[in-house]
KOLGU-233838 format. One record per residue: residue in one letter; x, y, z of N, C-alpha, C, O in turn. Coordinates in steps of 0.001 Angstrom, whole numbers, padded with zeros to 6 digits, always signed. Layout:
N
AXYZXYZXYZXYZ;...
***
This chain:
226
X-034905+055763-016682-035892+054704-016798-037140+055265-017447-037468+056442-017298;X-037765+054477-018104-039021+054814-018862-040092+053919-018972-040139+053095-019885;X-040947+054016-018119-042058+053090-017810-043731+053057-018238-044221+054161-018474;X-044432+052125-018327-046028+051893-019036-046576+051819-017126-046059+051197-016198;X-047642+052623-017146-048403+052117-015869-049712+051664-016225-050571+052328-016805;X-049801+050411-015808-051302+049871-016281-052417+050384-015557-052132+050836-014448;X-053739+050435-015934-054202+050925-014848-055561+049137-015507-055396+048331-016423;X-056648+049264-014517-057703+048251-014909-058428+047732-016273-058725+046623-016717;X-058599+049376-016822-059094+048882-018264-058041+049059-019678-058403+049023-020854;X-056628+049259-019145-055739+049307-020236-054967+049819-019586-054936+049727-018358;X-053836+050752-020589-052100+050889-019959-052173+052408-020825-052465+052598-022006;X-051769+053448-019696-051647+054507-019389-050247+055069-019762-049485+055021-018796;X-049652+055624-020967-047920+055886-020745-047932+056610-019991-048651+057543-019632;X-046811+056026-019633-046281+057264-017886-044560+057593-018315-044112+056535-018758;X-043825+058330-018324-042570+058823-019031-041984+059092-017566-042479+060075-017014;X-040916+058319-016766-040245+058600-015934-038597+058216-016212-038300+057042-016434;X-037617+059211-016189-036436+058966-016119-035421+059454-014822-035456+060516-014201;X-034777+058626-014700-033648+058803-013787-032866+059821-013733-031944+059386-014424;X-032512+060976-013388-031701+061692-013547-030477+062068-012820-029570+062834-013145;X-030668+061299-011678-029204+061506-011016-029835+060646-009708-031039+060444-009552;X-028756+060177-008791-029019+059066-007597-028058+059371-006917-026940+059403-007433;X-028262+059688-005521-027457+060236-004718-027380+058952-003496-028477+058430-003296;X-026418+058489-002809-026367+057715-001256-025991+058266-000237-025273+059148-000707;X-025966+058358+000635-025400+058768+002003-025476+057996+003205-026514+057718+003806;X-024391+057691+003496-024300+056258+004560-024711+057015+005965-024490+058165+006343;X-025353+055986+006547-025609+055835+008669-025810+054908+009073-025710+053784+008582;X-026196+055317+010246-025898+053993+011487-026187+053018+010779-025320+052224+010414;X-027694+052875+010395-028702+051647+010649-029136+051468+009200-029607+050397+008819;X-028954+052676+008268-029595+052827+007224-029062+053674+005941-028574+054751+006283;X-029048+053445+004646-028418+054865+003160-029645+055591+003246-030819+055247+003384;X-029019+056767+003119-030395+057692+002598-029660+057628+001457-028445+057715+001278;X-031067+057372+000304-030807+057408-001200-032044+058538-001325-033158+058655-000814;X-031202+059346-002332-032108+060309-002980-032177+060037-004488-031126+060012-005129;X-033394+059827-005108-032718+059490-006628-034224+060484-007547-035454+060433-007519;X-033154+061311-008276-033716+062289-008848-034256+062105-010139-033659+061692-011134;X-035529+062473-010028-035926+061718-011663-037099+063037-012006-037669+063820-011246;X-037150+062840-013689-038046+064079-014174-039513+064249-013656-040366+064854-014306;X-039741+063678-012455-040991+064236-011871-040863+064503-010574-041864+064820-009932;X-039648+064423-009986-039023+065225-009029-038291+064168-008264-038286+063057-008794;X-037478+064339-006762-037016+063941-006119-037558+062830-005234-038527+063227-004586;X-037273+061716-005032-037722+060539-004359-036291+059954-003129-035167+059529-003399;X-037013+060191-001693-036439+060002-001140-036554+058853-000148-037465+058787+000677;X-035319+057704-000303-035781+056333+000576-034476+055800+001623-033264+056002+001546;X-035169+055160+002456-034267+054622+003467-033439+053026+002849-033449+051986+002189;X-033083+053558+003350-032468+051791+002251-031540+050943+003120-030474+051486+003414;X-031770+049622+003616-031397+049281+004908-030769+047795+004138-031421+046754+004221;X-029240+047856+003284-028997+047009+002633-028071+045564+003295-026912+045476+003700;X-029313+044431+003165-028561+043187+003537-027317+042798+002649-027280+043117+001461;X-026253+042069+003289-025176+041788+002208-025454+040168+001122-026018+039135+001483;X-024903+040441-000073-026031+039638-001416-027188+039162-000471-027305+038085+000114;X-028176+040476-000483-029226+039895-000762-029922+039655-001860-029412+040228-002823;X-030996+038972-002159-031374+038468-003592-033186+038705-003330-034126+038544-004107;X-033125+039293-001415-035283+039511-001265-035123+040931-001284-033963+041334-001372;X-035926+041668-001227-036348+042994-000507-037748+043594-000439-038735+043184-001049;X-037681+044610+000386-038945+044447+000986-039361+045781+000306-038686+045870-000719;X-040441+047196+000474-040412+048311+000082-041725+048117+001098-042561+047215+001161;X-041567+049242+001800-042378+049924+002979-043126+051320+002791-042345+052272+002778;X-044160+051569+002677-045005+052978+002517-045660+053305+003740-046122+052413+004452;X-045746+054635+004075-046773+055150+004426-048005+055779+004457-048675+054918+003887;X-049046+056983+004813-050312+057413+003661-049766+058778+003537-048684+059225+003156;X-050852+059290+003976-051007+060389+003314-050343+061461+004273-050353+062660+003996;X-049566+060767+005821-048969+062174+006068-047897+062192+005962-047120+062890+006614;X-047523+061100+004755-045767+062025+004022-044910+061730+004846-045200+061389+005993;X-043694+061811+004394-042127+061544+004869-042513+060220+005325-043542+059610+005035;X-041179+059708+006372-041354+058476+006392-042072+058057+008267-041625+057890+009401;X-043557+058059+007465-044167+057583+008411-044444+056386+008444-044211+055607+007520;X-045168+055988+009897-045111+054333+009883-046427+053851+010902-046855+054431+011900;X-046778+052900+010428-047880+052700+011553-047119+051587+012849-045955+051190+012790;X-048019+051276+013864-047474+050745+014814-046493+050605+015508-045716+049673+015718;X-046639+052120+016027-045401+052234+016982-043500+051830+015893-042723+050901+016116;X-043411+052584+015167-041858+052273+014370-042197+051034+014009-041217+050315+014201;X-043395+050223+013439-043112+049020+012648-042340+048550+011603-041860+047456+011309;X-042345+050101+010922-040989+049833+010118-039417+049975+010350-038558+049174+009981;X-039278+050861+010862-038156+050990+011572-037626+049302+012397-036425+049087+012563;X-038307+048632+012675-038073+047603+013534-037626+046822+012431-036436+046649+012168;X-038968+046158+011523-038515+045624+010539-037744+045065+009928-037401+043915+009656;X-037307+046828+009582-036084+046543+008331-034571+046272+009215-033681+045528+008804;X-034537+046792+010072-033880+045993+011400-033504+044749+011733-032374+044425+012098;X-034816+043762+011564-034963+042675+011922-034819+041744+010216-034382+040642+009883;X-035267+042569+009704-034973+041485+008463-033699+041566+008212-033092+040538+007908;X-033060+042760+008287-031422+042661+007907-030975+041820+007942-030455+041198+007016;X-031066+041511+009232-030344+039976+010174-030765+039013+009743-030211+037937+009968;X-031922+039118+008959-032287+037405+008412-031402+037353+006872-031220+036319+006228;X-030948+038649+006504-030579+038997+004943-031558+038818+004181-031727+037841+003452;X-032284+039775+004305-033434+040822+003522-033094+041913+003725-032684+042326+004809;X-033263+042837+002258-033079+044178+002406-034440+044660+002267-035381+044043+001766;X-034448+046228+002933-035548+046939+002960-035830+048425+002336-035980+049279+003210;X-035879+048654+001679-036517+050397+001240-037466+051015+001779-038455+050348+001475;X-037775+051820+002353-038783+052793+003051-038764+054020+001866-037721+054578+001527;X-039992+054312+001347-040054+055175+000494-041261+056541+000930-042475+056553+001134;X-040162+057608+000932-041237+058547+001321-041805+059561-000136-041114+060311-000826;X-043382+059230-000273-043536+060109-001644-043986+061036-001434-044729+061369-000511;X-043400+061849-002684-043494+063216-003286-044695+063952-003167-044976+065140-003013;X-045447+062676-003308-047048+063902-003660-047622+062923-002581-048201+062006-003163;X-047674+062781-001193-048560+061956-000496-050073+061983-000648-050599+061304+000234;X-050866+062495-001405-051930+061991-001767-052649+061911-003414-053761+062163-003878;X-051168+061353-004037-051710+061768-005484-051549+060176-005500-050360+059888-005364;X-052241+059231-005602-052013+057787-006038-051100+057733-007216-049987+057225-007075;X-051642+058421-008865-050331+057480-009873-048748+058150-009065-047651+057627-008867;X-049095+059009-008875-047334+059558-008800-046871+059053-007503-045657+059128-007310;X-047857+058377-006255-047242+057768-005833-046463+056196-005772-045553+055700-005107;X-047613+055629-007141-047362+054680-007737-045617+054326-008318-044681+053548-008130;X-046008+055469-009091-044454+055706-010096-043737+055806-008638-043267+054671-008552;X-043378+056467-007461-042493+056576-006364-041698+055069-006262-040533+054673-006225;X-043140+054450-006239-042875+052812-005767-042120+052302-006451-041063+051885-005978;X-042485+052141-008076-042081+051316-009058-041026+051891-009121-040169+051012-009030;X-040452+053058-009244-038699+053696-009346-037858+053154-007885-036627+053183-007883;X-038458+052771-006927-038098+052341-005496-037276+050831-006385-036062+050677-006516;X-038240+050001-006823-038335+048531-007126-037281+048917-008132-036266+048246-007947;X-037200+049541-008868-036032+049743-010067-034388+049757-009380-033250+049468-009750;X-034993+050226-008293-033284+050984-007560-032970+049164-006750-031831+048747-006541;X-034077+048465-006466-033789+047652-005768-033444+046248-006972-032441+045559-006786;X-034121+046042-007825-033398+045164-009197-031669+045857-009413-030672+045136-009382;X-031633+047146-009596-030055+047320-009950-029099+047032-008681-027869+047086-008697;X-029973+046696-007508-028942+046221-006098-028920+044728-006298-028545+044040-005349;X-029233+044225-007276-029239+042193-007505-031152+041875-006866-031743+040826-007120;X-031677+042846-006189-033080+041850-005566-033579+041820-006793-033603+042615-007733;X-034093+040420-006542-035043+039388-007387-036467+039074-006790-037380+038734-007543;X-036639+039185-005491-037866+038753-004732-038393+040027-003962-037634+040783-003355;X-039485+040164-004024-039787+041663-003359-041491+040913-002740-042308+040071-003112;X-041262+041982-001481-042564+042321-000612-042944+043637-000752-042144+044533-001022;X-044126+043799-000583-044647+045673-000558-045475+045302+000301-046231+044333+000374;X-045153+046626+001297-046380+046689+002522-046246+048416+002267-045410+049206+001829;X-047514+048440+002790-048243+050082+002525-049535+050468+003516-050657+050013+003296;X-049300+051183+004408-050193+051974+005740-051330+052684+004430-051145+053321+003393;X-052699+052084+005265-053909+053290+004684-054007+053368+003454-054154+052419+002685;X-053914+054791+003112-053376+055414+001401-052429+054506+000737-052436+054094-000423;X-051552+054259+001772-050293+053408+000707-050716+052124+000420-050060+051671-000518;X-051865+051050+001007-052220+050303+001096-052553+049726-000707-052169+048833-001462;X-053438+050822-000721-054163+050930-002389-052717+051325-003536-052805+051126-004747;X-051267+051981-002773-050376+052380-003965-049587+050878-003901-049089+050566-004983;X-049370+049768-002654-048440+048848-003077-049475+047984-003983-049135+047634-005113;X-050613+047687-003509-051743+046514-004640-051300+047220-005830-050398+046566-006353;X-051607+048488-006601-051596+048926-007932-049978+048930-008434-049501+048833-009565;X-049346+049080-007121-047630+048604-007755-047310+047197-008513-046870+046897-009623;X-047696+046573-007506-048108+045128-007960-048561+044471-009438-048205+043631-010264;X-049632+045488-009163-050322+045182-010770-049242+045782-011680-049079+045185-012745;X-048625+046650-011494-047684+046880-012300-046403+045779-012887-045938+045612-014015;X-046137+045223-011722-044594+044746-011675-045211+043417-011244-045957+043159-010300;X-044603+042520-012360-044968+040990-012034-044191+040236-011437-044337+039015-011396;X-043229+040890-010876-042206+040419-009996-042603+040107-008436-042057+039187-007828;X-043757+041082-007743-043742+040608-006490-044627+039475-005770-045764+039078-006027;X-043977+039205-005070-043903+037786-004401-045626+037901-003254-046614+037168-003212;X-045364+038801-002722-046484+039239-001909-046346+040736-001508-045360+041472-001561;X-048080+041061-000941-048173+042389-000271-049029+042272+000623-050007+041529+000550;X-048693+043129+001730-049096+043308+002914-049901+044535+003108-049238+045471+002660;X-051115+044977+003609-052094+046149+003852-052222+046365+005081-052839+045545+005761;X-051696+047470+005637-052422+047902+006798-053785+048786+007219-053391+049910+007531;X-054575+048735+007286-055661+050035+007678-055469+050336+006236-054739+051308+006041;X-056112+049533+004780-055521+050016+003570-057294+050845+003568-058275+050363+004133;X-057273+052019+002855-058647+052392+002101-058875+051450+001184-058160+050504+000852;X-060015+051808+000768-060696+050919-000483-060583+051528-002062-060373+050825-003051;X-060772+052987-002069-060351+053456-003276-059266+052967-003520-058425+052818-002633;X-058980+052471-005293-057639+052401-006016-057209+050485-005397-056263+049769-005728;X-058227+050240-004548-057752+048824-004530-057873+047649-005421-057193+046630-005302;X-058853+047867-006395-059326+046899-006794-058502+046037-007980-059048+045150-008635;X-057536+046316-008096-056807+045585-008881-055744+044579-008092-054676+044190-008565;X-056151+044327-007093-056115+043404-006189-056408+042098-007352-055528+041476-007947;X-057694+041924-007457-058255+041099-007796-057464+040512-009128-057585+039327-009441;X-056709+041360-009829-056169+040871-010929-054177+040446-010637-053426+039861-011418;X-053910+040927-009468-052768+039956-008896-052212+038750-009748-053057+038005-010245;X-051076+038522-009935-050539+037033-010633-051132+035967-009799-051915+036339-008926;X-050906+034782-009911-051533+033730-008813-050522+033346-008044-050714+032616-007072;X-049117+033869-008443-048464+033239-007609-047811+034837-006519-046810+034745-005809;X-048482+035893-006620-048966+037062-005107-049577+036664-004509-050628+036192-004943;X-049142+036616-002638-049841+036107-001441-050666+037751-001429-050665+038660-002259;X-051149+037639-000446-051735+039006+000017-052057+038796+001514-052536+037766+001990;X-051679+040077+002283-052058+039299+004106-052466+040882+004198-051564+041719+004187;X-053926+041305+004294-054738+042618+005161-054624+042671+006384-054701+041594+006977;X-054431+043762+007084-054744+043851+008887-055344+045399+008817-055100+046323+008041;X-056150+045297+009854-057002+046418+010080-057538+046257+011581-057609+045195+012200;X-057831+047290+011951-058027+047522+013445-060158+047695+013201-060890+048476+012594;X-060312+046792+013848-062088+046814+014328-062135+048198+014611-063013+048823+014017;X-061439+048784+015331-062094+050810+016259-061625+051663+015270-061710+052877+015453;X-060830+050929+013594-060336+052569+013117-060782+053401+012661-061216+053220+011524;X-060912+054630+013217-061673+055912+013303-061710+056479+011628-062635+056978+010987;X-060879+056296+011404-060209+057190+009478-060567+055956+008816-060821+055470+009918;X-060755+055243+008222-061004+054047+007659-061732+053001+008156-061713+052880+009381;X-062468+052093+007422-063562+051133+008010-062835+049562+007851-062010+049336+006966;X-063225+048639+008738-062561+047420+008678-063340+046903+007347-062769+046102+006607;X-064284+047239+007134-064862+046240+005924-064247+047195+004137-064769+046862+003073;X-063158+048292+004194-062537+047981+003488-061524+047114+002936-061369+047101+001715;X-060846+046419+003656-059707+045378+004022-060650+044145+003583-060373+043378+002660;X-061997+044059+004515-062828+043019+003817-063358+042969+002431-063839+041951+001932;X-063253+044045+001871-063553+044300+000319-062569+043660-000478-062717+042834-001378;X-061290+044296+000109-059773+044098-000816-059843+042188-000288-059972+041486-001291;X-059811+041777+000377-059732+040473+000914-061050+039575+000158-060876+038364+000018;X-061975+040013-000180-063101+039531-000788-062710+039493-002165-063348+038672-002825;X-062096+039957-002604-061816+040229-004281-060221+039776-004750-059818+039725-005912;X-059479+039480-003585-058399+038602-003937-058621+037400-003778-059533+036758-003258;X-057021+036982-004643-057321+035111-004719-056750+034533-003933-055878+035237-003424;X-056802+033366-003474-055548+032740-002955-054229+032765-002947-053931+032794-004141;X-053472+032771-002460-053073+032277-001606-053171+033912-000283-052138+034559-000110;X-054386+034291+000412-054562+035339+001109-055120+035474+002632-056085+034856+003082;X-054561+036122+003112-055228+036243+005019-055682+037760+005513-055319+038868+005118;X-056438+037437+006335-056913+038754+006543-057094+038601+008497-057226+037522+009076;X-057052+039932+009163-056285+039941+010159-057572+041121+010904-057662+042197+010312;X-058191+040982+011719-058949+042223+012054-058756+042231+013310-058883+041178+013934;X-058382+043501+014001-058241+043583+015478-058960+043827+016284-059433+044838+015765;X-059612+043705+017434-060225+044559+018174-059719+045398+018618-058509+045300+018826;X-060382+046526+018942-059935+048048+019796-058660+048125+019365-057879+048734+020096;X-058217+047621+018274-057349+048538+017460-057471+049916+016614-058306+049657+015747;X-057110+051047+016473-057810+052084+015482-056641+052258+014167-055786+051413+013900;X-056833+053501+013475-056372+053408+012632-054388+053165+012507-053758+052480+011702;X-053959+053910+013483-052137+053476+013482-051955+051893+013994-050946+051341+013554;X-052629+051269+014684-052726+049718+015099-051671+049903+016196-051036+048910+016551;X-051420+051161+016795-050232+051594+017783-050987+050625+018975-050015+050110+019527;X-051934+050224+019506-052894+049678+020394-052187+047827+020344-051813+047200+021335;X-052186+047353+018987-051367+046196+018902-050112+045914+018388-049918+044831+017835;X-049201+046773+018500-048080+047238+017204-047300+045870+017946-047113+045056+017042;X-046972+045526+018777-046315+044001+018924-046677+042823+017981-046100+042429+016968;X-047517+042486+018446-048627+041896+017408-049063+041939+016065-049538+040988+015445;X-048890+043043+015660-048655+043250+014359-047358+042569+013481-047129+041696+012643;X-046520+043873+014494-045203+043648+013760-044493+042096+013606-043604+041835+012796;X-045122+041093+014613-045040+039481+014816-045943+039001+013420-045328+038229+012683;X-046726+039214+013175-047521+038729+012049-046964+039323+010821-046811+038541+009883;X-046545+040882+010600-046146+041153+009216-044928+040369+009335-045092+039267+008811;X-043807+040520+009810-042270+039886+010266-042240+038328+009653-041330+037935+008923;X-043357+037516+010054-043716+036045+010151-043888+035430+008888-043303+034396+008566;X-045096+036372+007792-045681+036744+007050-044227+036661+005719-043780+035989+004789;X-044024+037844+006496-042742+038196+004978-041738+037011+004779-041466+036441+003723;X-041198+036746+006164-040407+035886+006398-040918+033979+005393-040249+033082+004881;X-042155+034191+005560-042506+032604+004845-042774+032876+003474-042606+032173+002478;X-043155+033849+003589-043821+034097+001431-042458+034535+000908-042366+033947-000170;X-041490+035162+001069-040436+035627+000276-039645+034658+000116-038786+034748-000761;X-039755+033287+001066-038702+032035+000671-038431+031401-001511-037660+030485-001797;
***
């Protein structure tokens, strides 16, 4: 594959190819490894049968496949199965380099077009918050994205979203690593059709409301991906 990454004031070539794609079946989930010339990208891949949605799940900056709220993802992609939605969990390479975690994403979304999905969600913890919005801007395909505890750097192309991207922020009022009035920034500068979600004495993992959460992202995905 060989891809353009836009960035705000123009389009950046970015040169990524595929070089080999590995699966390995379990219980609940494929580990796909798919090897490309800027290194190895490794995702959970939790495939509904013909599905035609899917979802792609990030974490920040501490790498592999982390998750906020108590296994919110893990539950998830679980729970959407059963509705027939598939899910990708993508753990990147460089957890705090934004484009290359960008490119992680967009090669995620590539693997999930050659599985038949047509409709995609991106949700992204913190750091990843700012890589699914700029995925987005990339790929005019998705339907909506979801932010948890997102930072504010690298968000702002929020604002330039298709009109027909929902957007739903949540952020915890107590989070210690990040401020709620970033989420209010990213939420201030998107368009409609968008919600924004602030918790009390929630902090930065939202482990404090992870029920609650996971009921609102679940709810969320479930109505915008129709």
């Amino acid at each position: 594959m060989q891809g353009t990454k836009k960035s705000e004031t123009g389009e950046e070539p970015l040169e990524v190819a595929i070089l080999d794609l590995k699966r390995e079946p379990g219980d609940s989930f494929e580990l796909v490894r798919i090897d490309t010339s800027r290194g190895r990208i490794d995702c959970h891949y939790y495939r509904a049968e013909q599905a035609d949605k899917g979802v792609i799940m990030v974490g920040g900056i501490g790498g592999g496949f982390d998750t906020p709220a108590e296994n919110l993802y893990p539950r998830l992609c679980v729970d959407l199965k059963k509705a027939g939605i598939s899910s990708l969990r993508v753990s990147f390479r460089y957890p705090t380099d934004l484009t290359e975690a960008i490119v992680d994403v967009l090669v995620g979304l590539g693997f999930l077009k050659a599985e038949n999905i047509r409709v995609f969600g991106l949700i992204g913890h913190s750091f990843g918050g700012a890589v699914v919005v700029q995925a987005a801007f990339n790929d005019m395909g998705i339907k909506t994205v979801v932010t948890l505890a997102t930072q504010s750097h690298g968000i702002s192309p929020i604002s330039l979203l298709p009109a027909s991207t929902s957007v739903f922020l949540i952020h915890g009022e107590a989070d210690e690593t990040l401020p709620p009035s970033s989420s209010v920034y990213a939420y201030n500068l998107a368009h409609e059709p968008k919600k924004i979600k602030i918790y009390k004495n929630a902090g930065h993992g939202l482990k404090e409301v992870s029920d609650e959460v996971y009921a609102e992202v679940r709810n969320w995905i479930m109505d915008n991906l129709k």
